[in-house]
C-alpha positions as CSV (number, residue, x, y, z in Angstrom):
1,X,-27.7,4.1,-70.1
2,X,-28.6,1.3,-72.7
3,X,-31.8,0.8,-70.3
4,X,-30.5,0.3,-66.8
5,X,-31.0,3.8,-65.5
6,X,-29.0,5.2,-62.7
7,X,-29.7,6.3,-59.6
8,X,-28.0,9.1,-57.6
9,X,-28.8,9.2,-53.7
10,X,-26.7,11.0,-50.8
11,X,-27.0,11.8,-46.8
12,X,-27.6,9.1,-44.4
13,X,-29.3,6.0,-44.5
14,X,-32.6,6.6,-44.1
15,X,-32.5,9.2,-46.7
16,X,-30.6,7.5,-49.4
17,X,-33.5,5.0,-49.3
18,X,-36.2,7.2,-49.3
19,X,-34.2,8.9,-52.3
20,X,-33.4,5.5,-53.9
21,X,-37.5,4.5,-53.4
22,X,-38.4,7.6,-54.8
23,X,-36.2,7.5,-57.8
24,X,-36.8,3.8,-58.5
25,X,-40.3,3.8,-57.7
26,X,-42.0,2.2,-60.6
27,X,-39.3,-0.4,-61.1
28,X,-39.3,-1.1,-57.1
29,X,-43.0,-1.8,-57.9
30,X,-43.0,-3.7,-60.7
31,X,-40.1,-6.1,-59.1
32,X,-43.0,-7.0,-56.3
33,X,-45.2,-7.9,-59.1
34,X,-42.8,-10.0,-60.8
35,X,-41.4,-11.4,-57.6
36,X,-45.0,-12.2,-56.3
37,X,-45.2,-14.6,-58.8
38,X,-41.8,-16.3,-58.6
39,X,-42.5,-17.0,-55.3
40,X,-45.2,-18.8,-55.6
41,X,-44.0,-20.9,-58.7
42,X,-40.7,-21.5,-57.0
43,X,-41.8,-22.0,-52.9
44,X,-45.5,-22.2,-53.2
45,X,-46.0,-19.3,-50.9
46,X,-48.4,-16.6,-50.9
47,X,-47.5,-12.9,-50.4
48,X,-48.1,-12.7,-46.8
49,X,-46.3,-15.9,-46.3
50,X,-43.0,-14.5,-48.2
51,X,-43.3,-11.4,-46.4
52,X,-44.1,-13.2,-42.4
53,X,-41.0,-14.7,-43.4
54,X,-38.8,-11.8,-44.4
55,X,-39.1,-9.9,-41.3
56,X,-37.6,-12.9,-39.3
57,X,-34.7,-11.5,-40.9
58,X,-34.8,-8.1,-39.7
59,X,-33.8,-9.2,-35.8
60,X,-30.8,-10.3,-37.4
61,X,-29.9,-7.6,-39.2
62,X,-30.5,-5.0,-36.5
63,X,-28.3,-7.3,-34.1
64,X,-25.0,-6.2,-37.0
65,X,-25.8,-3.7,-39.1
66,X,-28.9,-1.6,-38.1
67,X,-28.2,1.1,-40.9
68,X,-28.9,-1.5,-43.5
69,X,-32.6,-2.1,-41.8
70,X,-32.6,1.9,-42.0
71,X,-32.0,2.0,-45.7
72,X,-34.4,-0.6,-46.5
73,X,-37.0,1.1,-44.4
74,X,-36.4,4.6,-46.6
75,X,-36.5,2.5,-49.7
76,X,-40.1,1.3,-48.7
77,X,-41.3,4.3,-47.7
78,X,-39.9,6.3,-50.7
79,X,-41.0,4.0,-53.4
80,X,-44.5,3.7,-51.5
81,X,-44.8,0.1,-50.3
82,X,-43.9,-1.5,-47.3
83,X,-41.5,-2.5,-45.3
84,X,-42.1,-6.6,-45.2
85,X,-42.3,-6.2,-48.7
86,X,-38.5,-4.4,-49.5
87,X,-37.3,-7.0,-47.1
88,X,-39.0,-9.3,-49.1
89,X,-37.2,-8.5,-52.3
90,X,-33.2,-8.7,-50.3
91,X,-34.4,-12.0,-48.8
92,X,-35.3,-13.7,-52.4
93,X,-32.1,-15.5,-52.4
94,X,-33.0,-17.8,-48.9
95,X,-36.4,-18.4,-50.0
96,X,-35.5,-19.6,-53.5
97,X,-31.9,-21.1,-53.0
98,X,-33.3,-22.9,-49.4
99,X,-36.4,-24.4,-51.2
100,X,-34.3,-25.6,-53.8
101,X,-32.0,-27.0,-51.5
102,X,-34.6,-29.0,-49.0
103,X,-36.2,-30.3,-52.4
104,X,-33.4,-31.8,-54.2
105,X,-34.9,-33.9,-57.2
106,X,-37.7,-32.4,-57.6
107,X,-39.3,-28.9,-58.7
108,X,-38.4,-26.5,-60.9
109,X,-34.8,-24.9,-61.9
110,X,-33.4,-22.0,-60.6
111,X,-31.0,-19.7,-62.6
112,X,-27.3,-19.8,-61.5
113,X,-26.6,-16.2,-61.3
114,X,-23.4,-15.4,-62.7
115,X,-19.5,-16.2,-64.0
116,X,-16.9,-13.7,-62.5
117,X,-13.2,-13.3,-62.9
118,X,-10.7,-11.5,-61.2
119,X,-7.0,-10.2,-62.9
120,X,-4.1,-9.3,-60.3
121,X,-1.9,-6.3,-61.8
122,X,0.8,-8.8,-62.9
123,X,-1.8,-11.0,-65.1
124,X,-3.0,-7.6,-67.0
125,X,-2.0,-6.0,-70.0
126,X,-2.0,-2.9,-68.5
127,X,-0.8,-3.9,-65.2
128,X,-3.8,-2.5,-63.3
129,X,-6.3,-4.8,-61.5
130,X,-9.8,-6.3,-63.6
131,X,-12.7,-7.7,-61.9
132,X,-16.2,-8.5,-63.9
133,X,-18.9,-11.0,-64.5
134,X,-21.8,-11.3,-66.1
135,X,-25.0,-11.4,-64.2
136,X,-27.5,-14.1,-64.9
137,X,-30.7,-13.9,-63.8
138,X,-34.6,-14.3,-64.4
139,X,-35.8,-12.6,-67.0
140,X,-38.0,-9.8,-65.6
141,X,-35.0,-8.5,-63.9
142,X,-34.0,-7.1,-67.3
143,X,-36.7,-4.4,-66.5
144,X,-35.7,-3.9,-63.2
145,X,-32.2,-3.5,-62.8
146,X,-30.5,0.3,-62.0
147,X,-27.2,1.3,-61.6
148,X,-27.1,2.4,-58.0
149,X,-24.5,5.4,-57.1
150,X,-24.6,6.1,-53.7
151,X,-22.4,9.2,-51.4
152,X,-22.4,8.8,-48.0
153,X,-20.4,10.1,-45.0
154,X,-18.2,7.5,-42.6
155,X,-18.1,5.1,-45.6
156,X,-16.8,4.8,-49.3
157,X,-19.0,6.5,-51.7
158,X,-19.4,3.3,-54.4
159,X,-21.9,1.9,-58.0
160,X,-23.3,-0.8,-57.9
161,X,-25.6,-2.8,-60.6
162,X,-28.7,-4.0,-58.8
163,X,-32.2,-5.0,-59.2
164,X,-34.6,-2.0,-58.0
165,X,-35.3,-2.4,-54.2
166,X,-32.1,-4.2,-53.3
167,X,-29.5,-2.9,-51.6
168,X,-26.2,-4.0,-53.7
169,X,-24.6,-6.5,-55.8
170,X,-21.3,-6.3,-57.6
171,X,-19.6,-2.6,-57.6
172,X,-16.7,-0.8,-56.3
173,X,-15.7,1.9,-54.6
174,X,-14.5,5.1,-53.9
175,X,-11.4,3.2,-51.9
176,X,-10.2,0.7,-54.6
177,X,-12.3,-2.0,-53.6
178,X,-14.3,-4.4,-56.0
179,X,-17.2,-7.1,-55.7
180,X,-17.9,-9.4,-57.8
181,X,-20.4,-12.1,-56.7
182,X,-21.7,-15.8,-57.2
183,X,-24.9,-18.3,-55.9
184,X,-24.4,-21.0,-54.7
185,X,-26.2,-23.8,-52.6
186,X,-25.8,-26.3,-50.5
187,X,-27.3,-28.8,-48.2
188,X,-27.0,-26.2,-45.2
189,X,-29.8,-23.7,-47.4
190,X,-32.4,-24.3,-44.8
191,X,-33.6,-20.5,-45.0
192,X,-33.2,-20.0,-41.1
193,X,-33.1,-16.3,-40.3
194,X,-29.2,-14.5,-39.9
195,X,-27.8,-11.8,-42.0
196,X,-29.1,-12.2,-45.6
197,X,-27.1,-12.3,-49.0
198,X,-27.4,-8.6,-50.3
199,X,-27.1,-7.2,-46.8
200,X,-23.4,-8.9,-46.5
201,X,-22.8,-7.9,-50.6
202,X,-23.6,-4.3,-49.2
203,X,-21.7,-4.2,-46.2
204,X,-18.7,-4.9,-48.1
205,X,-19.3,-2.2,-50.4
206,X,-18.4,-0.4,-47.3
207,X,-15.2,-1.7,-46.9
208,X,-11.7,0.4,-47.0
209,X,-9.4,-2.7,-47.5
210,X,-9.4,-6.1,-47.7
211,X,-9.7,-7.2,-44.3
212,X,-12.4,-4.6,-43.7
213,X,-14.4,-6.8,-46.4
214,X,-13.4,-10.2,-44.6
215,X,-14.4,-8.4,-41.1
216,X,-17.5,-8.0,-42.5
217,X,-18.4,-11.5,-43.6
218,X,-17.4,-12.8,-40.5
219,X,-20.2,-10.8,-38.8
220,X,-23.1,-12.5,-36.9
221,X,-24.3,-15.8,-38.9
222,X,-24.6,-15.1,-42.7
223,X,-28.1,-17.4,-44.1
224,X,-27.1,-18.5,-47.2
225,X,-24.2,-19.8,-49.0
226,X,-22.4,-17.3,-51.7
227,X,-19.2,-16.4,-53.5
228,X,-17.8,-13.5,-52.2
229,X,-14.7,-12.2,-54.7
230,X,-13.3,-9.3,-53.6
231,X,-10.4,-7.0,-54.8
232,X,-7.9,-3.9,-54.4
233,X,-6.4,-1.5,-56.2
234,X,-3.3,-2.4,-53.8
235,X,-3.0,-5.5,-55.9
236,X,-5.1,-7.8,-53.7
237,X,-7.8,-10.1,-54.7
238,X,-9.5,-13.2,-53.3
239,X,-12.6,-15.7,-53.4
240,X,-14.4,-16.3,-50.4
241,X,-17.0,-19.3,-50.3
242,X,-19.6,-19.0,-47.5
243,X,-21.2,-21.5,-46.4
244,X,-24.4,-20.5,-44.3
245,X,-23.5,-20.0,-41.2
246,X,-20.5,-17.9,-38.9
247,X,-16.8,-17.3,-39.2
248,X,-15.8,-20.8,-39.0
249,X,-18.2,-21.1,-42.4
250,X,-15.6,-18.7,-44.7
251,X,-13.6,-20.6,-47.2
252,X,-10.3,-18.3,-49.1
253,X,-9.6,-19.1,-52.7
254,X,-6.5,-16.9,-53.9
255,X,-5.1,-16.4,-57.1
256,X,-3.6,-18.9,-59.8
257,X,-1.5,-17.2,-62.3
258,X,-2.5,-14.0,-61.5
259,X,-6.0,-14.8,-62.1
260,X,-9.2,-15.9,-60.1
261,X,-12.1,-17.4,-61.6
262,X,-15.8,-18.9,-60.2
263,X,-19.1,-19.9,-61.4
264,X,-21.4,-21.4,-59.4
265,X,-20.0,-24.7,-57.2
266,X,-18.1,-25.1,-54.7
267,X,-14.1,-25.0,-55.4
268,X,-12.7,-25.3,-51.8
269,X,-13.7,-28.5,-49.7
270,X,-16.5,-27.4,-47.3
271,X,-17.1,-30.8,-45.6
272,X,-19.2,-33.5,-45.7
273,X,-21.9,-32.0,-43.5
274,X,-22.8,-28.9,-46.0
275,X,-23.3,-31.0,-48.6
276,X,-22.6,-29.5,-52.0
277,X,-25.4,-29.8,-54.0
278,X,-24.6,-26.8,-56.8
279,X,-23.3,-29.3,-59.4
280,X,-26.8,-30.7,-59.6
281,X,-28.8,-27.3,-59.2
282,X,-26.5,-25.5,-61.6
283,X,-25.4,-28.6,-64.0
284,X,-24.2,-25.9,-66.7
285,X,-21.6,-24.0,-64.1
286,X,-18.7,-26.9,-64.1
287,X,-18.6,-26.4,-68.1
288,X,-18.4,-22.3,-67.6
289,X,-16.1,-22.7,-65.3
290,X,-13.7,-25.0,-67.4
291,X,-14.3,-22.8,-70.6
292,X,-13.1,-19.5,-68.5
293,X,-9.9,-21.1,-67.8
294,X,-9.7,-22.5,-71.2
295,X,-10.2,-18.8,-72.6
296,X,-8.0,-17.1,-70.2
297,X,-5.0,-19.5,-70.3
298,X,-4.8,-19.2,-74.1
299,X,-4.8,-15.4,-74.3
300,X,-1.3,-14.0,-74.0
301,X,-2.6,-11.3,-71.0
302,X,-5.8,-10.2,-69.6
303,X,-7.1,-7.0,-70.9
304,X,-10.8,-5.0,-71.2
305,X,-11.1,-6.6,-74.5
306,X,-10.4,-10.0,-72.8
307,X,-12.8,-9.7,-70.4
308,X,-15.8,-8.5,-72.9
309,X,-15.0,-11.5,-75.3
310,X,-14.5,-14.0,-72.3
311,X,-18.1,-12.5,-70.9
312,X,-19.4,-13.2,-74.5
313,X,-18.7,-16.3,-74.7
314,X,-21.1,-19.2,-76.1
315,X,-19.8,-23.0,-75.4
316,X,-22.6,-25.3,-74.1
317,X,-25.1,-22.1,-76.0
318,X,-27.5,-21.5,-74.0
319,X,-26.6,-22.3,-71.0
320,X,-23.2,-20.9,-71.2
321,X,-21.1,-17.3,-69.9
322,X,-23.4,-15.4,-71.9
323,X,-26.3,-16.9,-71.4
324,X,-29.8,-17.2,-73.1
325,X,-33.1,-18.1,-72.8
326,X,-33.7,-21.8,-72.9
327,X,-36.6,-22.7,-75.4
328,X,-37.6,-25.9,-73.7
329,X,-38.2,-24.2,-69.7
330,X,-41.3,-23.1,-68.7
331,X,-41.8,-19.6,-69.6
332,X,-41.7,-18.7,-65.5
333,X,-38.1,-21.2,-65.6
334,X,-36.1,-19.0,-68.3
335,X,-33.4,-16.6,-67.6
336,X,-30.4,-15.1,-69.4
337,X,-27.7,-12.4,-68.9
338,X,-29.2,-9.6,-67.3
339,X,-26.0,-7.2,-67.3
340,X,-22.8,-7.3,-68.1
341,X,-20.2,-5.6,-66.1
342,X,-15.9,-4.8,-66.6
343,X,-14.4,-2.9,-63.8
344,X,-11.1,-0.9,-64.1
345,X,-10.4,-0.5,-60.5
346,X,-7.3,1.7,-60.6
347,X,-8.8,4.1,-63.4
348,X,-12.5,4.0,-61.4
349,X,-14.0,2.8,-65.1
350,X,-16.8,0.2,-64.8
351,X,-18.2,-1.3,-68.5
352,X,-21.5,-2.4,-68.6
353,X,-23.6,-3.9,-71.4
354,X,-27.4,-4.1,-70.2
355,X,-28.0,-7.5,-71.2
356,X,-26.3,-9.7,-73.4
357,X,-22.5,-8.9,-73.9
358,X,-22.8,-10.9,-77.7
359,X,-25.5,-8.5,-78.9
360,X,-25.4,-5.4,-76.3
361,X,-22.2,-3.0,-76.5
362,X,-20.0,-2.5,-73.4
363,X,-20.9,1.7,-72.5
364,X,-17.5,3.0,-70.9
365,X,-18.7,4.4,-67.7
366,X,-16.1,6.9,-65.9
367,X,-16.4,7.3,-62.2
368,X,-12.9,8.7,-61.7
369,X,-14.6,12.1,-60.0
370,X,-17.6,10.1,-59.0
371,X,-14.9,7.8,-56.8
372,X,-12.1,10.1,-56.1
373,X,-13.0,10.3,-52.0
374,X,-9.9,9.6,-50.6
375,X,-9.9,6.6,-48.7
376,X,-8.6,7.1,-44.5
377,X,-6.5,4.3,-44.6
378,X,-5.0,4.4,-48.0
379,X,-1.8,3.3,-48.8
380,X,1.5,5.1,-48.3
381,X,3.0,7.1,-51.5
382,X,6.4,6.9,-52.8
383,X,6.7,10.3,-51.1
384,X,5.8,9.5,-48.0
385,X,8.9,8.3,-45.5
386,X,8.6,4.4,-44.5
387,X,9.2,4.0,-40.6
């Protein structure tokens, strides 16, 4: 759709990769390419060097969630490259973030990555829970992005919007359950090997409830810092701020009028030691953040139509929600909205503009059959007897 194709894969792990590799093949390739060269112009590092690295991360992995190394290893194999070089691609986020982070002051800029928003039932026109952001990024990644729907037994069946190769980033699932999702950095991005960003974005895609999803972060030690905001069709939503590091590191944001809201700092105090440096790596995300609430405080109730105009939006143009190209980077330094994304959790209904929501129409995107696995632990119905 609108040039993110989807991709359908089932069975267990090591065959939904090799499915996923398979089906994404070309655009797993060309996102080595392109990622071969932002390495070097944002580390320094070689190929071999990136991908020596990247397997220090696979110990880690193994140690928590071995099925995720399995589905990374059928990815590689499927879309015909190898292994180092798929955990390559789900490690970007501590190479880049960590050398920005041990060279603050100096080199170039890195792209913030994203504005999200999340609207409890009793904020919403409808009543029903909204989660979205949009999805900034470098601007290869336009090329390279799929929309990832994934079946599997033991777990929720759940979409996700990702670049090819990668495991997950924001979705929901088949058991009310939405991600939404938010760099950030501070002085603790030292790259040391633990569980890596997308790993812990798809292990909550996993999750049945809430806690399941704050079970999971608190597994092993997580390697870079992140905004986790998560949310349930039983009315629940929160932001979680990671710091690198274990569950000690987890920081809970709730709600403010019915409504959460993040860019890319730090909101909750993480302590002197971490050191938050994302107001000078991302100096455009205090001025997003203040124009969401801005936005959102003056509308009378938060609604699809909300979210697309809020997700549109161009204060402190180009650097702002929407976000575009800036003229004066390096050509290797630009990036813009990749994708756009609206989720309807309660209906299943995700609306996704492939690029920028100011130009690109939202496509309504139904995944009420898609998502209709009922979840084990779902809540009890009015029919059912309380005890």
């Amino acid at each position: 759709m609108q040039g993110i194709p989807s991709v359908r894969v089932e069975g267990g792990p090591l065959e939904r990769g090799r499915q996923y590799g398979e089906s994404a093949r070309e655009l797993v390739q060309r996102s080595l390419e392109a990622y071969e060269g932002v390495f070097a112009h944002y580390a320094g590092w070689d190929w071999p060097t990136v991908s020596e690295r990247a397997l220090r991360y696979v110990a880690p992995i193994e140690a928590v969630w071995p099925q995720y190394a399995d589905e990374m290893r059928g990815i590689a194999e499927g879309a015909g490259v190898e292994f180092a070089d798929i955990m390559a691609l789900n490690t970007r986020t501590e190479v880049l973030f960590a050398a920005k982070a041990a060279h603050a002051g100096t080199g170039p800029a890195l792209p913030p990555e994203c504005s999200g928003f999340a609207a409890l039932p009793e904020a919403t026109a409808d009543g029903g829970l909204l989660m979205g952001q949009n999805w900034d990024w470098l601007l290869h990644s336009v090329d390279t992005c799929i929309l990832l729907e994934a079946r599997q037994d033991g777990a929720p069946d759940f979409v996700t919007v990702v670049e090819a190769g990668l495991l997950a980033k924001a979705g929901m699932n088949s058991s009310g359950l939405g991600l939404c999702t938010n760099a950030l950095v501070c002085g603790a991005d030292r790259g040391e090997p633990g569980i890596p960003y997308h790993v812990v974005l798809r292990a909550i895609l996993d999750a049945e409830t809430m806690s399941d999803a704050l079970i999971a972060l608190q597994q092993g030690i997580r390697s870079s810092s992140a905004t986790y905001m998560i949310g349930h069709t039983d009315g629940l939503a929160v932001t979680v701020e990671a710091v690198p590091g274990d569950h000690t590191q987890l920081h809970l944001l709730f709600a403010e009028d019915g409504v959460l809201l993040h860019t890319n700092h730090f909101l909750a105090g993480i302590g002197a030691a971490a050191r938050d440096v994302s107001p000078w790596a991302f100096p455009d995300s205090p001025f997003r953040l203040d124009r969401m609430r801005r936005v959102v405080r003056d509308a009378p109730a938060f609604s699809v139509e909300l979210a697309e105009r809020l997700l549109a939006d161009h204060a402190n143009y180009p650097n702002s929600i929407c976000c575009h190209p800036d003229a004066r980077y390096d050509p290797a330094e630009r990036w813009a909205t990749v994708a756009s994304l609206v989720m309807e959790l309660d209906a299943r209904v995700l609306h996704l503009a492939s690029g920028q929501p100011c130009s690109v129409p939202f496509a309504r995107l139904d995944y009420s059959d898609f998502l209709a696995k009922p979840s084990p632990v779902a809540r009890r119905t009015a029919t059912t007897p309380a005890h």
